[in-house]
N, C-alpha and C positions, 0 to 999 in steps of 0.2 A: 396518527400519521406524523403530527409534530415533532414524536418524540424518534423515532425515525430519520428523519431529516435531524435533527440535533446529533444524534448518534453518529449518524454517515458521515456530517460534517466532521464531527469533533476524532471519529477516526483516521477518517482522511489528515487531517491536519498530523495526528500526533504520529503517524506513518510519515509523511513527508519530515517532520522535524528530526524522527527517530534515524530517518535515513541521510538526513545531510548532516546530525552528528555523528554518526558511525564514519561519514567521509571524513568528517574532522578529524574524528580518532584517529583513525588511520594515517592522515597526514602527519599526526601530531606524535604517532605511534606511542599511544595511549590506548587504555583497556577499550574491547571493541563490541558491538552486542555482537550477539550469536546470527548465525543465517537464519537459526529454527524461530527466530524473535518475527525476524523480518520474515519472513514468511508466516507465519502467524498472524502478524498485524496486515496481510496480505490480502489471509485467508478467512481474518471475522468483518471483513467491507473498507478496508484501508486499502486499496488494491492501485484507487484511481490516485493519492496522494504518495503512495510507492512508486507510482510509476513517474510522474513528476519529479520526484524526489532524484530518484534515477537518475533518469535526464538530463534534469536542470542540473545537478551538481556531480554528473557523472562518473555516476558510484554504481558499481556488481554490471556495469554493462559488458564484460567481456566476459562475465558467467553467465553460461548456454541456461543453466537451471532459474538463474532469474530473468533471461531476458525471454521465457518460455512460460514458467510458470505465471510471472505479477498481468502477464497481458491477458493469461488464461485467467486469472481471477477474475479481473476485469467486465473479460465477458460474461463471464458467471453471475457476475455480479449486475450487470446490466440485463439480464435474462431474468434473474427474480426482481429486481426494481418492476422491470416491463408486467414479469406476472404480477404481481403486486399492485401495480396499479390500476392492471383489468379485473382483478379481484376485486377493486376499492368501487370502482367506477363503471 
């Protein structure tokens, strides 16, 4: 379960960071990552530091496919955390 928690954190985190340099880029209009990146790092439990990311430095909020998809991860993601831990417990 440790290594679980180390993984989510350490996703979350490099999703939040990958998305508020992508906003940099963009500001700086400099090379940019791809959507399919972000959405990747979305889709293996980086969902909740995406969506932060978002927000807080508000970046892809006027794309309908991420303000759709990263919240759908989300819950995805919060649905197996929950099965996960009635499976543990």
């Amino acid at each position: 379960m440790s290594y679980f928690i180390v993984y989510f954190l350490a996703i979350n985190l490099a999703a939040f960071a990958v998305c508020c340099y992508d906003k940099h880029a963009a500001r700086k209009r400099k090379r940019r990552v791809p959507e399919k990146t972000l959405f990747l790092l979305s889709a293996v439990g980086g969902a909740y530091g995406m969506l932060v990311g978002m927000l807080g430095c508000r970046h892809k909020t006027r794309h309908p496919s991420f303000m759709i998809l990263v919240p759908l991860f989300c819950i995805i993601w919060a649905v197996l955390i929950v099965l996960l831990l009635k499976r543990l417990y």
